[in-house]
N, C-alpha and C positions, 0 to 999 in steps of 0.2 A: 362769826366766820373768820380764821384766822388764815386770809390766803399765802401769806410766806411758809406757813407748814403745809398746805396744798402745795404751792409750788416744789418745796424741798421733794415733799414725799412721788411726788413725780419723776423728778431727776433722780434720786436715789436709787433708781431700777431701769432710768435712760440706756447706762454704758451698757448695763447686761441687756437690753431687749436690742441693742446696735449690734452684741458679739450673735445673739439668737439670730439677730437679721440677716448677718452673716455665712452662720452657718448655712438658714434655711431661704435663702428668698429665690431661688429657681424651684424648687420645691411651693413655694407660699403663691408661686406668681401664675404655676402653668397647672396641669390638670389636676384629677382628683375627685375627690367626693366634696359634696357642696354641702351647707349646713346653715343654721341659723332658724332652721324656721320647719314647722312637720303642717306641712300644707299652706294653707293662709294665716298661722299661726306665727307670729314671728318674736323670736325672743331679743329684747334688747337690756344690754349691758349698760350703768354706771359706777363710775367711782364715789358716788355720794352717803352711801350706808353710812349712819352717824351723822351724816349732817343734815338732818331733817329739812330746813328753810327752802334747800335748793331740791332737796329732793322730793318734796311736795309738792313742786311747781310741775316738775318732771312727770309724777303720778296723774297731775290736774291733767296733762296733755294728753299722756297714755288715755284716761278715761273718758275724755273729749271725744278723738279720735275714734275708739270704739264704740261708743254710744251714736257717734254720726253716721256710722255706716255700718253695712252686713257682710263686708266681704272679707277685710282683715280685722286678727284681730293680734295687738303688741300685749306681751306678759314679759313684764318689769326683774328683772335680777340686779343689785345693785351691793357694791364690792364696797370694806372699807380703802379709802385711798391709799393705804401702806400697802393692803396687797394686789390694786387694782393692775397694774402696770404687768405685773410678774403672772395672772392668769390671764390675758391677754397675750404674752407672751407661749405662755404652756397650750393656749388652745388651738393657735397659730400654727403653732407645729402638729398639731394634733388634727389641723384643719377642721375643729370644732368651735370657730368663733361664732358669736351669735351674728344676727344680720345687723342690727344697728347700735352704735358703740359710741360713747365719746373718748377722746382724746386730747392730752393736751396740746395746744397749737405749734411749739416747738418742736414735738412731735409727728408731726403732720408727713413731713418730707419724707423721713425714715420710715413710716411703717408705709405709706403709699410705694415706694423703692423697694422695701420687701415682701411687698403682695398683702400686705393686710387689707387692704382698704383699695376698694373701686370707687373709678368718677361716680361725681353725682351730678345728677339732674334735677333741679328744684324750680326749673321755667315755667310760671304760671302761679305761683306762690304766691299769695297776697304781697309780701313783702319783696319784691327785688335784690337783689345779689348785690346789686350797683350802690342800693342805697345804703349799705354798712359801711362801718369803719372797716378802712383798709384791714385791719389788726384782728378784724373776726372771722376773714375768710380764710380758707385754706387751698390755697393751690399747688403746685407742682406739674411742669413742665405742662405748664399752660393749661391746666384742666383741674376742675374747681373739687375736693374731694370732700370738705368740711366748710361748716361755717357756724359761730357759735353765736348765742345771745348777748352776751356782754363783754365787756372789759375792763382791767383795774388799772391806774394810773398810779406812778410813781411820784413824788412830790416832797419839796420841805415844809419841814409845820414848825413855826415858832409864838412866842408871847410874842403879840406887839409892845404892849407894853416893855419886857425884856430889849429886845430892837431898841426900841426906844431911848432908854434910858441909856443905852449904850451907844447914839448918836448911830446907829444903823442903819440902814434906806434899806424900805420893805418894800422889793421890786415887785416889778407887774408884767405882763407877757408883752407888753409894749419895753418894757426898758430890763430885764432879767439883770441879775449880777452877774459880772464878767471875774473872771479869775482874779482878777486883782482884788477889786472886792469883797469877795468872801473870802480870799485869804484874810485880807483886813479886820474883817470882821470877826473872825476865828480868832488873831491877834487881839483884839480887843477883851472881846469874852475869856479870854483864857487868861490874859493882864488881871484883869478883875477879881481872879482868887475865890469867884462865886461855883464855879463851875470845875469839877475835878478833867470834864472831856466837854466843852462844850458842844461838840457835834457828836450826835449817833446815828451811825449808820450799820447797823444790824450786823455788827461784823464776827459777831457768834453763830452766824444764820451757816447753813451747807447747802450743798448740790443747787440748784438751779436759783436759789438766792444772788448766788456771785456772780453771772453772767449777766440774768435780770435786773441787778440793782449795779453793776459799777461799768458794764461793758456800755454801756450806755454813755457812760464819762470820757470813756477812752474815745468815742465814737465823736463824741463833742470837740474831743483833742483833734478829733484829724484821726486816729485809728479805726481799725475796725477786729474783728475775729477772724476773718476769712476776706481771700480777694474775690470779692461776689461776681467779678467778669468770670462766671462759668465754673465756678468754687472749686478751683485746683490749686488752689496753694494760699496755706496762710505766712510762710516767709515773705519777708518783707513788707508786710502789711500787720500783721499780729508784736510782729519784733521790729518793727519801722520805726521811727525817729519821732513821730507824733505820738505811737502807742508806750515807746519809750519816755517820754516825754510825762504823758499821764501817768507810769507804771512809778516816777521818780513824785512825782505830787503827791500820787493816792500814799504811798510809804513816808512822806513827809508830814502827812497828818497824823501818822505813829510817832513818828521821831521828835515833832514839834508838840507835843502832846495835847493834839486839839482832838484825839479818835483813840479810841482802847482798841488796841489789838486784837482784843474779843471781848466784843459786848456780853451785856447778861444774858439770861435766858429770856425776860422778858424787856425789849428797849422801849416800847410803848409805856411800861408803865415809869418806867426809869422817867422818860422824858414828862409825863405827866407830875412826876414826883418831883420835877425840879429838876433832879441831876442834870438835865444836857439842857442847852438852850436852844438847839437848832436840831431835827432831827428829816432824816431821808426816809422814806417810809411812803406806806401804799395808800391807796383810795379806800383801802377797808377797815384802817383805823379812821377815816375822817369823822365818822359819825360821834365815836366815839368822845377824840379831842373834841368835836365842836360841844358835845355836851358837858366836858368838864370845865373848855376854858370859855366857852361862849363867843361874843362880840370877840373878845380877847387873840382868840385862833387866828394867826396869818397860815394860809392856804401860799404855798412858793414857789413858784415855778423854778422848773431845773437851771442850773449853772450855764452861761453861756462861754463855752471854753475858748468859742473861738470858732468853732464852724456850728452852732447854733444850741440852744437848748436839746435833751433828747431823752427821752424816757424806752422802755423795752414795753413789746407789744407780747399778743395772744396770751389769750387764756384755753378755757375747756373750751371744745366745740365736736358738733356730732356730726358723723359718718356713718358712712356702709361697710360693711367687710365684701371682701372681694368673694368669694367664698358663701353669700348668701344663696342660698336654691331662691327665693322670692326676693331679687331686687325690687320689681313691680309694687310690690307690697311694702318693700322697705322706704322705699321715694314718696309715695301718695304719705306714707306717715311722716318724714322730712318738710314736704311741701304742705301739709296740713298744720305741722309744729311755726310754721313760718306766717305765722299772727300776731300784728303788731300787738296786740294783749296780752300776748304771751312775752314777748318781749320786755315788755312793763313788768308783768308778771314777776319777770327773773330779777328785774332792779331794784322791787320793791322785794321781795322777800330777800334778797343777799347784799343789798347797800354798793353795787356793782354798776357800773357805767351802761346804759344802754346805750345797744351796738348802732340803734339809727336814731336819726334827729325824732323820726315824730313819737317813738316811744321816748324817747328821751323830756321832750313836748309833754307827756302825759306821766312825767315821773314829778315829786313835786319837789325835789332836792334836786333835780339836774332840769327843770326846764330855765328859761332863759328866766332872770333873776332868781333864779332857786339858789342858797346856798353853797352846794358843789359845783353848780354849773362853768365855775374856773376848770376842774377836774374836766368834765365832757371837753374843752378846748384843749388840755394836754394832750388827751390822748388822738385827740383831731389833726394836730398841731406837731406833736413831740414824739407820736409813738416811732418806733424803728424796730422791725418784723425783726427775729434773731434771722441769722442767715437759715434759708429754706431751703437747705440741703441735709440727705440723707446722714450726713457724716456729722450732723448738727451735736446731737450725744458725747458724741467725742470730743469734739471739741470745747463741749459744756466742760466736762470733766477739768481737762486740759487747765483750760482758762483760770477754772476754778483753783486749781493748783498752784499755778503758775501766781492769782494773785493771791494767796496765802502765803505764799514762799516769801512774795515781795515784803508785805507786812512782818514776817519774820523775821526780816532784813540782808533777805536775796540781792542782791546786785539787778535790776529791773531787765537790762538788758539782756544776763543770761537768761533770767528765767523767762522772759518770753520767746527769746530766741530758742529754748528748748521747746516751751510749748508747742512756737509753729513746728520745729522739727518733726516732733512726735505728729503730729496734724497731715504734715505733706507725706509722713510715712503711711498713715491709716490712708489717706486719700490714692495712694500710689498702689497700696496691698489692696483695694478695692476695685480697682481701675477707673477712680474718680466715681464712684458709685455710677456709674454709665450702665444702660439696661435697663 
C-alpha cells in the first residue's frame, strides 16, 4: 500500500469537486429525491478497488453486519481511487449518491458545506468517538460527520549507523532536533561527498503530497495555511513573516544542495539504495525499511522549528450522504463497523496506525513496545488536522503552487503572498463558504 499515491490521487480531483461544490451546494443541501438505498437495501461506496488488503477488511464488515441481523442489508460498490473522487462528484449532482461513502479526511469540510454528507450519530457504538485520535474524526461546525479506522504518520527514517559515523545525535521525542541541528547535519552529510542529496523529501510527489508533507514544517515555523479564528483569510498568516521564514529554508535545501528539486519516481527506494541518508516519508514505508535495514532503522521524529514538532493528520474515513432515503439503516451499519476488532482488523491488513489505544493494544507492531509504537505517539502527539474548512481544496492547490514556485527559485515572499491572495479571493467569491 502505497499511501502518497492515495493521497495524490485524492487531491487531484479536490479543486474540481470544490468548483462542483460551487456550482451545486443549495441544490446538494435542500430538497429532492433521496437515494442510496431501494428499501432496506443500502449501497455503499469505496475508493479501494485494486487494493485488496483494505478492501477485504471492508467486505469482512459488510458480511458481519448482514449476517447479524434481518433487517438491513449493505451491497458493496468499490471505485479505483483515480476515479473515486470524480463519481462522487457526478452522482452528487445527480443526487444519486449511495448512502454510505468514505472520504478523505481533508475533504470532510467541503463536501458536508456542499450537502454531500449528513451528521452522524454513532452513540452506543462499542467504541466511543472520545476515544480516537483526534485526526480520525470528522467534524464541521460542531457536528461529527465521519470518522475513520486509522491513521499514517509522517516521520524521518535514517541508518544509525550512517548518524553515526557522521557524529549525528539520533533525537527522540523527549529532545527532537531543532533547526540548527539538522541544518548541521545536512552540512555534514553533504561535506562527505557520500551522498549526491542527502535528504529526500518526496519532492517529485503532487497534489495533496505538498500540503501533507511540508505544511506541517511551515506550521512548526510559526505559519500556518489559513487564519483558523474563523477561516477568512489566509493574508498574513500564509505570507506572514514565520511562513516566510520557512518558505526561505525549505528553498535553501535547493540551493545549498542538500534536497533535489524533484525527487525520483520512487524515494523509498532511492533511500533504501543509499542515495539519501536521511529521508521524510510515511508510516507506510516503515515496515518495509524496518525489514531492509533492521536494528539499523532510526524511526525520527519531526524537526522542532521552534513552536514544536508537527506532522499532517487524516486519512480515509466513512460517512453518510445527506441524500440517503435510509439513514436509519445507514447509522446501525456505522455503529456496528465501530468494533474495536475491526479496527485491528484495518492495522493489521494495511500496516496503518490504529485510531484508538486498545486496538492499537492488540496490534502487535503498535502496542506498547511494539516496533512502530514511536509512530502511534507521532501521530498522538504531532498530528495537525489541515484546516477544516470547506475552502480546504483550494487552498491545497494554492500551497501546492506556491511551494513549487519556491523550489524553482520564486522569491518566498511573492509567492506566498500571491498564494493567500488567490485564497482571500476564493474565500470572499464564496462568502467565507458561510451556509
Amino acid at each position: 500500500m502505497v499511501f502518497r499515491t492515495r493521497r495524490l490521487a485524492a487531491a487531484s480531483v479536490a479543486a474540481a469537486a470544490a468548483t462542483a461544490l460551487v456550482a451545486g451546494c443549495a441544490s446538494g443541501s435542500g430538497g429532492g429525491s433521496s437515494s442510496g438505498a431501494s428499501g432496506d437495501t443500502l449501497t455503499l461506496w469505496t475508493h479501494n478497488a485494486g487494493n485488496s488488503a483494505e478492501l477485504d477488511v471492508v467486505k469482512k464488515i459488510i458480511k458481519d453486519f448482514n449476517d447479524s441481523q434481518d433487517k438491513y442489508t449493505v451491497k458493496l460498490q468499490s471505485f479505483p481511487q483515480t476515479d473515486y473522487n470524480n463519481s462522487v462528484v457526478a452522482a452528487a449532482s445527480a443526487r444519486k449518491l449511495p448512502c454510505l461513502l468514505d472520504v478523505d479526511g481533508p475533504n470532510v469540510a467541503n463536501w458536508a458545506w456542499g450537502g454531500y454528507l449528513a451528521p452522524i450519530d454513532v452513540s452506543g457504538s462499542e467504541v466511543p468517538v472520545s476515544d480516537q485520535l483526534a485526526s480520525t474524526v470528522g467534524n464541521y461546525k460542531d457536528q461529527l460527520y465521519s470518522f475513520g479506522f486509522y491513521d499514517v504518520s509522517l516521520a524521518f527514517f535514517a541508518r544509525k549507523s550512517v548518524l553515526n559515523e557522521h557524529g549525528i545525535r539520533i533525537p527522540t521525542m523527549d529532545k527532537p532536533w531543532t533547526k540548527g541541528e539538522f541544518d548541521a547535519a545536512l552540512a555534514k552529510l553533504k561535506k562527505s561527498g557520500k551522498f549526491a542529496y542527502p535528504l529526500e523529501m518526496g519532492t517529485g510527489g503532487s497534489g495533496e503530497w505538498w500540503p501533507y508533507a511540508y505544511s506541517p514544517q511551515l506550521q512548526s515555523f510559526g505559519g500556518d495555511l489559513i487564519d483558523r479564528n474563523g477561516y477568512e483569510a489566509a493574508s498574513g498568516v500564509l505570507d506572514g513573516k514565520d511562513s516566510v521564514e520557512w518558505g526561505t529554508w525549505f528553498r535553501s535545501l535547493v540551493a545549498k544542495g542538500y534536497m533535489a528539486k524533484k525527487s525520483g519516481a520512487d524515494p523509498n527506494k532511492d533511500f533504501l539504495a543509499g542515495k539519501s541518508a536521511i529521508q521524510w516519508d510515511g508510516s507506510w514505508n516503515a515496515a518495509k525499511n524496518a525489514q531492509e535495514l533492521g536494528d539499523d532503522l532510526a524511526i525520527i521524529p519531526p524537526v522542532d522549528f521552534g513552536e514544536g514538532p508537527k506532522i499532517g493528520g487524516a486519512s480515509w474515513q466513512w460517512a453518510m450522504s445527506s441524500t440517503c432515503s435510509n439513514k436509519a439503516g445507514a447509522q446501525e451499519w456505522l455503529k456496528f463497523s465501530r468494533q474495536t476488532k475491526y479496527f485491528v482488523d484495518y492495522a493489521k491488513a494495511t500496516s496503518t496506525i490504529p485510531a484508538t489505544d486498545a486496538a492499537a493494544q492488540q496490534s502487535a507492531d503498535y502496542q506498547p513496545g511494539g516496533k512502530f509504537e514511536v509512530l502511534v505517539q507521532f501521530a498522538r502527539e504531532y498530528a495537525t488536522v489541515r484546516p477544516a474548512t470547506p475552502a480546504y481544496p483550494y487552498i491545497s492547490t494554492e500551497f501546492q503552487k506556491a511551494a513549487q514556485d519556491i523550489l524553482a527559485g520564486a522569491d518566498p515572499k511573492n509567492a506566498l503572498g500571491q498564494a493567500a491572495k488567490n485564497i482571500d479571493t476564493n474565500l470572499k467569491s464564496n462568502n467565507n463558504y458561510s451556509g
